[in-house]
C-alpha positions in Angstrom: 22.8 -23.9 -102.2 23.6 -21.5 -99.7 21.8 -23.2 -96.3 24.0 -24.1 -93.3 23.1 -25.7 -89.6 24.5 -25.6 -86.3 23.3 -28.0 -83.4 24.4 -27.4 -80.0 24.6 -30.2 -77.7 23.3 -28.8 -74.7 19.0 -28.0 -74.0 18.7 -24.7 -75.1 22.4 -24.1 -76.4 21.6 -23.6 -79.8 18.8 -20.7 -78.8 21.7 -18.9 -76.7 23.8 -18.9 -80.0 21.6 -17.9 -82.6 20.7 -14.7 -80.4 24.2 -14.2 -79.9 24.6 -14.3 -83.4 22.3 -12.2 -84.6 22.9 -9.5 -82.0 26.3 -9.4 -83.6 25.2 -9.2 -87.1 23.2 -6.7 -86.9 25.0 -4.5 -84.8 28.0 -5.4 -88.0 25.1 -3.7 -90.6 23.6 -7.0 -91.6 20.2 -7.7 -91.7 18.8 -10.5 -91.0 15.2 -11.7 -91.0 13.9 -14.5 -89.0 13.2 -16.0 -85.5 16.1 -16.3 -82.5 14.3 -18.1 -79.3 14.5 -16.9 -75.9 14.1 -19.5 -73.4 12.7 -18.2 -70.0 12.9 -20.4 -66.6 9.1 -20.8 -64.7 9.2 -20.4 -61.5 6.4 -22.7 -60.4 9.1 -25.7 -61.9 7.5 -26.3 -64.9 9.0 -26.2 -68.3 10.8 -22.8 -69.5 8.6 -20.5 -71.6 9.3 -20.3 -75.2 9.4 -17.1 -76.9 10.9 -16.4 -80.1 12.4 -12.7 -81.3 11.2 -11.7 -85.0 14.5 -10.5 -86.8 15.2 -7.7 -87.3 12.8 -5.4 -85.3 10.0 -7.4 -84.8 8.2 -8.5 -81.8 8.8 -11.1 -79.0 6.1 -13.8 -79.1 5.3 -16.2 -77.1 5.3 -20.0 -78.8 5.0 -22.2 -75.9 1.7 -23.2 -74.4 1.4 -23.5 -70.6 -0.3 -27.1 -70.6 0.7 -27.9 -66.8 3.6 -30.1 -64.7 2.0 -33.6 -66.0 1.8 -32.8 -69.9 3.6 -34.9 -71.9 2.6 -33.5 -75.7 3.7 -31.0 -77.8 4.0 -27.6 -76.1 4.2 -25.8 -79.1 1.7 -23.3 -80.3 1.1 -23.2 -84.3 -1.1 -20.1 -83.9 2.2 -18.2 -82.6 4.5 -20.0 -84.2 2.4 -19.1 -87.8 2.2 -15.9 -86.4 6.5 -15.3 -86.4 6.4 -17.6 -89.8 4.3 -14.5 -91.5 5.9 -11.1 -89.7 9.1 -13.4 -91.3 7.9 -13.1 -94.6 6.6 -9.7 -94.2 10.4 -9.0 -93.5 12.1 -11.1 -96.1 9.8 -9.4 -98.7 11.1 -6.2 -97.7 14.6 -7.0 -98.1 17.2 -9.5 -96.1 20.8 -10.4 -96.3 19.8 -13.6 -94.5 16.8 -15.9 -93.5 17.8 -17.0 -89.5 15.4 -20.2 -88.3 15.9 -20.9 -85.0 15.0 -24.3 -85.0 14.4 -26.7 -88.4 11.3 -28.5 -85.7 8.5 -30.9 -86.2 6.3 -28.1 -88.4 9.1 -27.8 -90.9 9.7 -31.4 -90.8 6.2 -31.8 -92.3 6.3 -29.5 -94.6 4.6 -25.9 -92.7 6.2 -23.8 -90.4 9.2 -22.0 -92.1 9.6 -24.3 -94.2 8.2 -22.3 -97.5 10.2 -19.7 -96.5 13.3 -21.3 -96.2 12.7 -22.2 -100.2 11.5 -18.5 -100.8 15.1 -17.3 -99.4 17.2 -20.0 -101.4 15.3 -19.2 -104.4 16.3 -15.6 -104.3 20.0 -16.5 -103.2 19.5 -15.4 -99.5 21.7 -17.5 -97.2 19.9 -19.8 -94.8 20.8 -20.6 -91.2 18.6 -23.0 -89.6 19.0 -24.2 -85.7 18.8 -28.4 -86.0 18.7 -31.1 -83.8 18.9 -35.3 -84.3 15.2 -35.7 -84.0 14.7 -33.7 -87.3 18.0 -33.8 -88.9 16.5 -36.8 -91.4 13.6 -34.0 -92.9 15.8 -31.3 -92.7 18.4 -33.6 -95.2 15.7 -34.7 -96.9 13.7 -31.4 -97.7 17.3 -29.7 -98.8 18.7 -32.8 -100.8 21.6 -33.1 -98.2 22.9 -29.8 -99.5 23.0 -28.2 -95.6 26.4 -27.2 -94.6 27.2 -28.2 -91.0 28.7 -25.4 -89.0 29.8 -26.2 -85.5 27.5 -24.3 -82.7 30.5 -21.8 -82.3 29.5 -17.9 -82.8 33.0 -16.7 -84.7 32.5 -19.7 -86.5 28.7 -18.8 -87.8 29.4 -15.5 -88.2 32.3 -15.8 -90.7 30.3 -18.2 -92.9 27.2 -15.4 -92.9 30.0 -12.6 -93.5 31.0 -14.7 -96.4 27.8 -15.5 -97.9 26.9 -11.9 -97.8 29.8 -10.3 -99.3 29.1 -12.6 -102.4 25.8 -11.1 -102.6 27.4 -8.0 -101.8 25.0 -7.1 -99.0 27.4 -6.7 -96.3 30.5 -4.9 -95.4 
């Protein structure tokens, strides 16, 4: 199975190095499909806004609702978040050399989110790189059969295993 992780230890790390990432790539003549998130700080000291980018070409969209300085839920919004899950697929349909998730989160841990897609990709041998951390890393085991290969939150380091998987599919130079 071709499906690797990186976690980051830091809030927002793992964000910062998927974009990096996939900047990179593509700018190497790989195409990637996907999400990378972009976290924006708020001004008015609440949380940061999330937005995510749709790989390769797609738009930015906002996934984070504003729910004030006392909420303690969820900020996620599933409408957006379904929104980047489908202009995904529309992409990886088209044709990919790799599926990019920015986070494995709490949708994918119950089964929606990217998660069908993610099993789309592997089915048709497109590599998988998923953004994790410890609060879901029991799913994300669980829904891959603890096949994920642990990649540490280091761009060369990513970037060489994507190269890798891509020249066995002989998608990329």
């Amino acid at each position: 199975m071709q499906i690797a992780y990186t976690m980051a230890p830091g809030r927002g790390d793992t964000d910062q190095i998927l974009y990096q990432l996939a900047s990179r790539l593509m700018t190497a003549g790989v195409e990637p499909c996907g999400t990378v998130q972009i976290n924006t700080d708020r001004t008015d000291g609440g949380k940061c806004d999330m937005d995510v980018q749709v790989l390769p070409d797609g738009p930015t969209i906002r996934i984070s609702q504003n729910l004030g300085k006392s909420a303690r839920g969820c900020r996620l919004n599933p409408d957006a978040l379904e929104q980047s899950v489908s202009l995904t697929e529309t992409a990886l349909h088209k044709g990919a050399d790799l599926l990019i998730v920015n986070k494995f989160g709490k949708h994918e841990a119950e089964g929606r989110g990217f998660r069908s897609l993610i099993g789309d990709a592997l089915s048709q041998g497109i590599p998988v790189l998923v953004g994790l951390n410890d609060l879901n890393r029991d799913a994300f085991f669980e829904f891959v059969g603890g096949e994920g290969y642990e990649i540490a939150p280091n761009v060369d380091l990513l970037e060489a295993w994507v190269l890798d998987h891509c020249k066995l599919l002989g998608t990329a130079a």
